[in-house]
MIRO-255143 format. One record per residue (C-alpha): residue in one letter; residue number from 1; x negated, y, z. Coordinates in Angstrom, 3 decimals, padded with zeros to 6 digits. Layout:
<pt rest="A" nr="NUM" X="X" Y="Y" Z="Z"/>
...
REM end
This chain:
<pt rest="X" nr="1" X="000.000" Y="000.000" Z="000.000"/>
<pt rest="X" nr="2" X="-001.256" Y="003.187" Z="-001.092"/>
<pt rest="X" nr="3" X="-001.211" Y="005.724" Z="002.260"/>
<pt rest="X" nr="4" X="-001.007" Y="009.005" Z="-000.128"/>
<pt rest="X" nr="5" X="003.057" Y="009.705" Z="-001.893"/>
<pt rest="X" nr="6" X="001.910" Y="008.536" Z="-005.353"/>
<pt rest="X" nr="7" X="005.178" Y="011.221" Z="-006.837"/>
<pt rest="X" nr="8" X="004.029" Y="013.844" Z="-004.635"/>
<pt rest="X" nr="9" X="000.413" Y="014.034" Z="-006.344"/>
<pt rest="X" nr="10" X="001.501" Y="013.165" Z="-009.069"/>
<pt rest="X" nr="11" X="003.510" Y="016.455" Z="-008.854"/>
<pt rest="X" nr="12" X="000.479" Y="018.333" Z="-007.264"/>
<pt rest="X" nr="13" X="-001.727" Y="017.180" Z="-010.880"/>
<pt rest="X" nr="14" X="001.263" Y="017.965" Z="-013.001"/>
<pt rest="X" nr="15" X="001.465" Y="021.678" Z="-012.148"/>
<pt rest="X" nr="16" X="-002.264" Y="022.072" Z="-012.060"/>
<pt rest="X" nr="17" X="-001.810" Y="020.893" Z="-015.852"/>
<pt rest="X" nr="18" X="000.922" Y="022.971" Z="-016.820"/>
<pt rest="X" nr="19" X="-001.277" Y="025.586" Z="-015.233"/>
<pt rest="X" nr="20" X="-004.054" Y="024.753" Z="-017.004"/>
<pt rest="X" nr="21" X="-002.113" Y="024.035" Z="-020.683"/>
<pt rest="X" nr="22" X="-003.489" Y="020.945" Z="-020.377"/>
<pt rest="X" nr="23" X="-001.143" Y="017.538" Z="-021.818"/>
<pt rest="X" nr="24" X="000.306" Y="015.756" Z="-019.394"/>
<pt rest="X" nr="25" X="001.679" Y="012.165" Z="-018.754"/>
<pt rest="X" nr="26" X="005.251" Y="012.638" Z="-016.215"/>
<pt rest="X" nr="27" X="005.101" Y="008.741" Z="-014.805"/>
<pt rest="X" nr="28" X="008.684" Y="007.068" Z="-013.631"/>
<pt rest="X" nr="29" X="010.189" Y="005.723" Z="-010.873"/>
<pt rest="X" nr="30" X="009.670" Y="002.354" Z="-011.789"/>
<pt rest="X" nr="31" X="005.775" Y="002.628" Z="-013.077"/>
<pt rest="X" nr="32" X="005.037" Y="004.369" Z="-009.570"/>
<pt rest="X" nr="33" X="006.312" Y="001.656" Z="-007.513"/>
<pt rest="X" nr="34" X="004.254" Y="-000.809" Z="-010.345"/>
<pt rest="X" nr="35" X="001.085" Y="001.244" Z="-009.757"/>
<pt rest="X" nr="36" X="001.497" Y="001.536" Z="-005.700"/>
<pt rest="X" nr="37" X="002.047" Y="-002.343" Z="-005.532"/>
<pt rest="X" nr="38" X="-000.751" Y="-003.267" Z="-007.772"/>
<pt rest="X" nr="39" X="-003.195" Y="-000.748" Z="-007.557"/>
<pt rest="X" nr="40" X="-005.366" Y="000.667" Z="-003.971"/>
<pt rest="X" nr="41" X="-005.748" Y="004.268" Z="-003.656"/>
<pt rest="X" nr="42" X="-009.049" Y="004.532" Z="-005.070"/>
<pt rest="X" nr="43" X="-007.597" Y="003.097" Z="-008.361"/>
<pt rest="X" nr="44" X="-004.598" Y="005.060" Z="-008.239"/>
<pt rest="X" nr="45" X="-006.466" Y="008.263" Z="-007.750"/>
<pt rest="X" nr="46" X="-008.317" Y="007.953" Z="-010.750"/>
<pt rest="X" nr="47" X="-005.388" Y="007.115" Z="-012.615"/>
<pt rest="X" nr="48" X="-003.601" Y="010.186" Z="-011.870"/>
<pt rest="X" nr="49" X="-006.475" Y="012.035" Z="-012.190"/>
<pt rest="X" nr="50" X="-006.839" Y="010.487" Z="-016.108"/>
<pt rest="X" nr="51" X="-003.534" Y="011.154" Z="-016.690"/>
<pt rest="X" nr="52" X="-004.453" Y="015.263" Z="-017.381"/>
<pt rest="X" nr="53" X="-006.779" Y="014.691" Z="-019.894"/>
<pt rest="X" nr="54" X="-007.851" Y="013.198" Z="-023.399"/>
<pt rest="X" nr="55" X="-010.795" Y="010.790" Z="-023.286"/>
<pt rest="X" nr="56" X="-014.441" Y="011.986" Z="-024.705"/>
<pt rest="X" nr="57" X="-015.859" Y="009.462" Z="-026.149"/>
<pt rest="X" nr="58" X="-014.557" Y="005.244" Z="-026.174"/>
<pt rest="X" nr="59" X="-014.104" Y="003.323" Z="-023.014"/>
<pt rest="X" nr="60" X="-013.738" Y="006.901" Z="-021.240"/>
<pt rest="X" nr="61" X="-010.200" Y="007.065" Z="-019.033"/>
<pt rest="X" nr="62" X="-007.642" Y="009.631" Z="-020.348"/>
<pt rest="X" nr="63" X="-004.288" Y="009.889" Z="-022.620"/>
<pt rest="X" nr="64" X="-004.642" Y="008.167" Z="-025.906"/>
<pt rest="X" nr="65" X="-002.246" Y="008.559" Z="-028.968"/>
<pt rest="X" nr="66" X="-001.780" Y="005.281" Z="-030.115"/>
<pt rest="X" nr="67" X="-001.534" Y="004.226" Z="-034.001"/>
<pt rest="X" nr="68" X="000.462" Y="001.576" Z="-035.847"/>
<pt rest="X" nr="69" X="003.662" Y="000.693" Z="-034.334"/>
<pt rest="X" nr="70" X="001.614" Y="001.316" Z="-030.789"/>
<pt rest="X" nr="71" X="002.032" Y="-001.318" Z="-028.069"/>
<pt rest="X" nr="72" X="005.355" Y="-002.792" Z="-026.944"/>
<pt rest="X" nr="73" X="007.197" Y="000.388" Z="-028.981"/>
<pt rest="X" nr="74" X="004.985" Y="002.907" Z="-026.848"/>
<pt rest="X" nr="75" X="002.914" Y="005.045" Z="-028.843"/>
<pt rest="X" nr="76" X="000.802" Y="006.960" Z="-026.117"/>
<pt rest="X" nr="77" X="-001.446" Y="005.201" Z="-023.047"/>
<pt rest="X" nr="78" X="-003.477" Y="005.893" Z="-020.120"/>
<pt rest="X" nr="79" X="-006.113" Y="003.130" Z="-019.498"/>
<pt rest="X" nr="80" X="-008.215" Y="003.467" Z="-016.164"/>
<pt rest="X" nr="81" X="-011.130" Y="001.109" Z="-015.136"/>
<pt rest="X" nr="82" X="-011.068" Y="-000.299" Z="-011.405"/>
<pt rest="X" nr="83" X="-012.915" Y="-002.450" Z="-009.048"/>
<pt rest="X" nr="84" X="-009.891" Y="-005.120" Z="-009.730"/>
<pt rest="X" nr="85" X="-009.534" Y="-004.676" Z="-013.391"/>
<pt rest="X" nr="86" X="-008.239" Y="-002.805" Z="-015.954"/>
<pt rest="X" nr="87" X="-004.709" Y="-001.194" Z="-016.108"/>
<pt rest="X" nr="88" X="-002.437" Y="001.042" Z="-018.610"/>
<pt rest="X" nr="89" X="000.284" Y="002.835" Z="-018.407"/>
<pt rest="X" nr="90" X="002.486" Y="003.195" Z="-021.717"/>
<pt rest="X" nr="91" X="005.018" Y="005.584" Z="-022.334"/>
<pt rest="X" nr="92" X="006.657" Y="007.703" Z="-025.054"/>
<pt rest="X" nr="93" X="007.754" Y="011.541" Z="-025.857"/>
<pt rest="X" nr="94" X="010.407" Y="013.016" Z="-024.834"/>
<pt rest="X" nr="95" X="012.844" Y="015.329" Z="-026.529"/>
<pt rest="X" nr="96" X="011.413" Y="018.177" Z="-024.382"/>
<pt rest="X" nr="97" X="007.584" Y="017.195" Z="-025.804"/>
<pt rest="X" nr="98" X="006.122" Y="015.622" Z="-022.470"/>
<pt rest="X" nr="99" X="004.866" Y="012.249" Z="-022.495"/>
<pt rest="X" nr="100" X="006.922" Y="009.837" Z="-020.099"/>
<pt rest="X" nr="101" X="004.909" Y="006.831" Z="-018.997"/>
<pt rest="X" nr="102" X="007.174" Y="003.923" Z="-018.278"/>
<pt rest="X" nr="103" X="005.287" Y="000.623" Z="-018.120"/>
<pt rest="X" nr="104" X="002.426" Y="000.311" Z="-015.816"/>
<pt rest="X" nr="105" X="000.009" Y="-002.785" Z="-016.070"/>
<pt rest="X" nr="106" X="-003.268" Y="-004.936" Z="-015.774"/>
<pt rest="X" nr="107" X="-004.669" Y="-005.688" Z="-019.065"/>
<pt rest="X" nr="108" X="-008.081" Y="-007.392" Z="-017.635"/>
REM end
């Protein structure tokens, strides 16, 4: 169990973003409570911290547009590298232009 409110800083990043015109990934209900059971606070700290920015270079955590028909119908992911493996979370547009991550997984 993760002893920081995963929504509240995930709200705290998300205005720092809008702040700073950076993109930003709005995670749901259901991919928190994925991330908090699977993930330890280190892990999920970097996540959210990935989830503000584009990657530099390959292998580097960040947002990634996805090409093709994406994965599972989701065309944009966050991948973050962790003591315990690797995990994404997928998500899509929405009609207002942020990205809305919905699936939250180990790929590794």
């Amino acid at each position: 169990m993760i002893s920081f409110t995963l929504s509240d800083k995930a709200n705290q990043l998300r205005q720092a973003a809008i702040r700073k015109n950076l993109i930003y990934i709005m995670i749901s209900k259901k991919a928190l409570k994925q991330m908090d059971k699977e993930v330890d606070e280190a892990v999920a700290k970097k996540f959210l911290k990935s989830i503000a920015k584009y990657p530099g270079k390959q292998g580097a955590n960040g947002i990634k547009k996805l090409s093709g028909n994406g994965i599972k119908g989701f065309m944009y992911e966050v991948k973050v590298k962790g003591a315990g493996g690797t995990y994404r979370l997928l998500g899509n547009k929405t009609k207002s232009g942020e990205i809305l991550g919905e699936v939250f997984e180990k790929t590794h």
